[in-house]
C-alpha positions as CSV (number, residue, x, y, z in Angstrom):
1,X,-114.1,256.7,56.8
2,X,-112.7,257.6,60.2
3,X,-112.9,255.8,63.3
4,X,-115.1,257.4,66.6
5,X,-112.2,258.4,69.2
6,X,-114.6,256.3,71.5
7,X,-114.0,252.9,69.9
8,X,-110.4,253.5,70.0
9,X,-111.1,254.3,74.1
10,X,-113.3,250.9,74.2
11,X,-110.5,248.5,72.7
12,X,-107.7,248.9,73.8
13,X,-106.0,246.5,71.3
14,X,-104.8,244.0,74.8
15,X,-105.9,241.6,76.6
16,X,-107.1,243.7,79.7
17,X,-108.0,240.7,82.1
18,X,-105.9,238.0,84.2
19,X,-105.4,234.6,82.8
20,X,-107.6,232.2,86.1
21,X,-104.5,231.0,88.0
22,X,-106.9,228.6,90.0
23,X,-108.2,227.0,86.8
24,X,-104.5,226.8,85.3
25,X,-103.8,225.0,88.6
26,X,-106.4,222.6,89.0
27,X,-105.9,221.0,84.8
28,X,-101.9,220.6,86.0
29,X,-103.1,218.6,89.2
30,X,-105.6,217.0,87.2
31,X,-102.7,215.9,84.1
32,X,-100.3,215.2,87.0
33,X,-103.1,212.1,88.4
34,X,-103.9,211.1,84.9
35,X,-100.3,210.4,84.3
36,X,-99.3,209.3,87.9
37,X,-102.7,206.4,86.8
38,X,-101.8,205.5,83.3
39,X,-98.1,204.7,84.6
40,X,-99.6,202.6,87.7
41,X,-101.8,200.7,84.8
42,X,-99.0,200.0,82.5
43,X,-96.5,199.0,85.3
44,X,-99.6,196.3,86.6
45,X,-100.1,195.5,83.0
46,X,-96.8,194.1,82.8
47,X,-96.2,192.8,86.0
48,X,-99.0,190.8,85.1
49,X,-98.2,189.7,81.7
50,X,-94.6,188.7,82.6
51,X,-95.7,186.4,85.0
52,X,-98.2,185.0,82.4
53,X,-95.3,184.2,79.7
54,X,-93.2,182.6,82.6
55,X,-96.6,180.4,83.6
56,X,-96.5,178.6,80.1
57,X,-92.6,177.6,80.1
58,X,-92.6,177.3,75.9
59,X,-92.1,180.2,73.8
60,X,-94.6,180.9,70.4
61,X,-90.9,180.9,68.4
62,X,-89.0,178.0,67.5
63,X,-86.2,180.7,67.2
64,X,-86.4,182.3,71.0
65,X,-83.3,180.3,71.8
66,X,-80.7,181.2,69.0
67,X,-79.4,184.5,68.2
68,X,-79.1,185.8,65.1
69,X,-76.2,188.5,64.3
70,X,-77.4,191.3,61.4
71,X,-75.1,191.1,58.2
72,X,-72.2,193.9,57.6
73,X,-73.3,197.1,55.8
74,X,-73.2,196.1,52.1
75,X,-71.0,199.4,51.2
76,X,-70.6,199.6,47.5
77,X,-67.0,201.3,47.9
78,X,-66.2,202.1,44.2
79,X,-69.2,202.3,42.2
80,X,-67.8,203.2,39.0
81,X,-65.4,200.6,39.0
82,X,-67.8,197.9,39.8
83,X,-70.1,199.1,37.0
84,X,-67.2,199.0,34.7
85,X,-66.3,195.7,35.5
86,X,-70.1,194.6,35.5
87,X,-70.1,195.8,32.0
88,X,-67.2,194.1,30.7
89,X,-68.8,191.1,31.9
90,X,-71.7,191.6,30.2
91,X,-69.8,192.5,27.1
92,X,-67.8,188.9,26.7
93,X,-70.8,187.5,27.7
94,X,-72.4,188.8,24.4
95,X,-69.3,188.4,22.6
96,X,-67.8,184.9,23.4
97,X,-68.5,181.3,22.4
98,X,-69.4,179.0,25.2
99,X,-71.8,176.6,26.6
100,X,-74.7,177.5,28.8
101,X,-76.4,174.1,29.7
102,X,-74.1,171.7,28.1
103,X,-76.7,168.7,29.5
104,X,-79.8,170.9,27.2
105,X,-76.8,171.4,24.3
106,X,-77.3,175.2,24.6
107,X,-75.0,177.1,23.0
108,X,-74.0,181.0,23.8
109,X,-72.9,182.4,20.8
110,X,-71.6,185.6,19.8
111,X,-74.3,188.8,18.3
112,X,-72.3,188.8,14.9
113,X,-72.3,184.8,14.3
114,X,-75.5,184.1,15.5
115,X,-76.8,187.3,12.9
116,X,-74.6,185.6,10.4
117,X,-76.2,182.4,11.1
118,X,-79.8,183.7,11.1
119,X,-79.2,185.1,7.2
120,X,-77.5,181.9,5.7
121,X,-80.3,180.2,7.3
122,X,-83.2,181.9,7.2
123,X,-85.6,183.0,9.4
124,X,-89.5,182.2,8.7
125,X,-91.2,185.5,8.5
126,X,-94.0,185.5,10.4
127,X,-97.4,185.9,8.5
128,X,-96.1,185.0,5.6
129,X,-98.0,181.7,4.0
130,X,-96.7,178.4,4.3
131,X,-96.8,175.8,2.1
132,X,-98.6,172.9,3.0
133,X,-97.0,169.1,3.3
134,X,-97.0,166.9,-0.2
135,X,-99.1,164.9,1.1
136,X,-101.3,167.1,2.7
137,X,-102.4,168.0,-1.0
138,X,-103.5,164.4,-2.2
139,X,-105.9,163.6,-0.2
140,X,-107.7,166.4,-1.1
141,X,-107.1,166.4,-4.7
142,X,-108.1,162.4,-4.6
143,X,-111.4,163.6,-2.6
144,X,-112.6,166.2,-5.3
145,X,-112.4,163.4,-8.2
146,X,-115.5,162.0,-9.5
147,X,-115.7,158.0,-10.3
């Protein structure tokens, strides 16, 4: 469907009036008090509250009067190597004989002894029925006879 040549005539596709320099004026005087105000009620606000703090001579912190330097960047410089050695740790941990709490008597000791250990020992399986103490048994065997 094609267009009338007069609506093409009627818009001409821009805008075809001023922008209202008075009105553009007048907001920019209007922002320019605004901000001139807000920085006069901040520079009151603490010209007023400085002189408060002074007014009680004893500060909130017990820590206003010392000064505390930050720590050094904690760089990890060679990761790989750190990890490597990290591990190795952890591996003669796991694989040496020695004393943890020697005051407690715990013992570290080694994956493949304390396996050894568990087999020649045993290990109670868990679920499995126990059997009950000797002389848990007489009592009850003494109960059920009849005089």
């Amino acid at each position: 469907m094609d267009k009338p040549n007069n609506a093409a005539a009627a818009a001409p596709g821009y805008e075809t009036r001023d922008a209202n320099v008075g009105w553009v004026f007048r907001f920019l005087v209007a922002l320019g008090i605004v901000l001139v105000v807000t920085g006069l009620v901040c520079w009151g606000l603490f010209r007023y509250f400085s002189a408060h703090d002074v007014d009680h001579g004893t500060s909130d912190s017990p820590f206003a009067d010392t000064r505390q330097l930050p720590l050094g960047p904690q760089l990890q410089v060679n990761p790989r190597e750190d990890w490597l050695k990290f591990r190795e740790e952890q591996e003669k941990s796991l694989e040496t004989l020695a004393w943890e709490n020697r005051s407690a008597g715990t013992v570290r000791v080694p994956i493949e002894e304390a396996m050894d250990l568990l087999v020649k020992k045993g290990v109670a399986v868990q679920g499995a029925p126990q059997a009950p103490p000797a002389d848990a048994t007489k009592p009850a065997a003494e109960g059920n006879k009849k005089p």
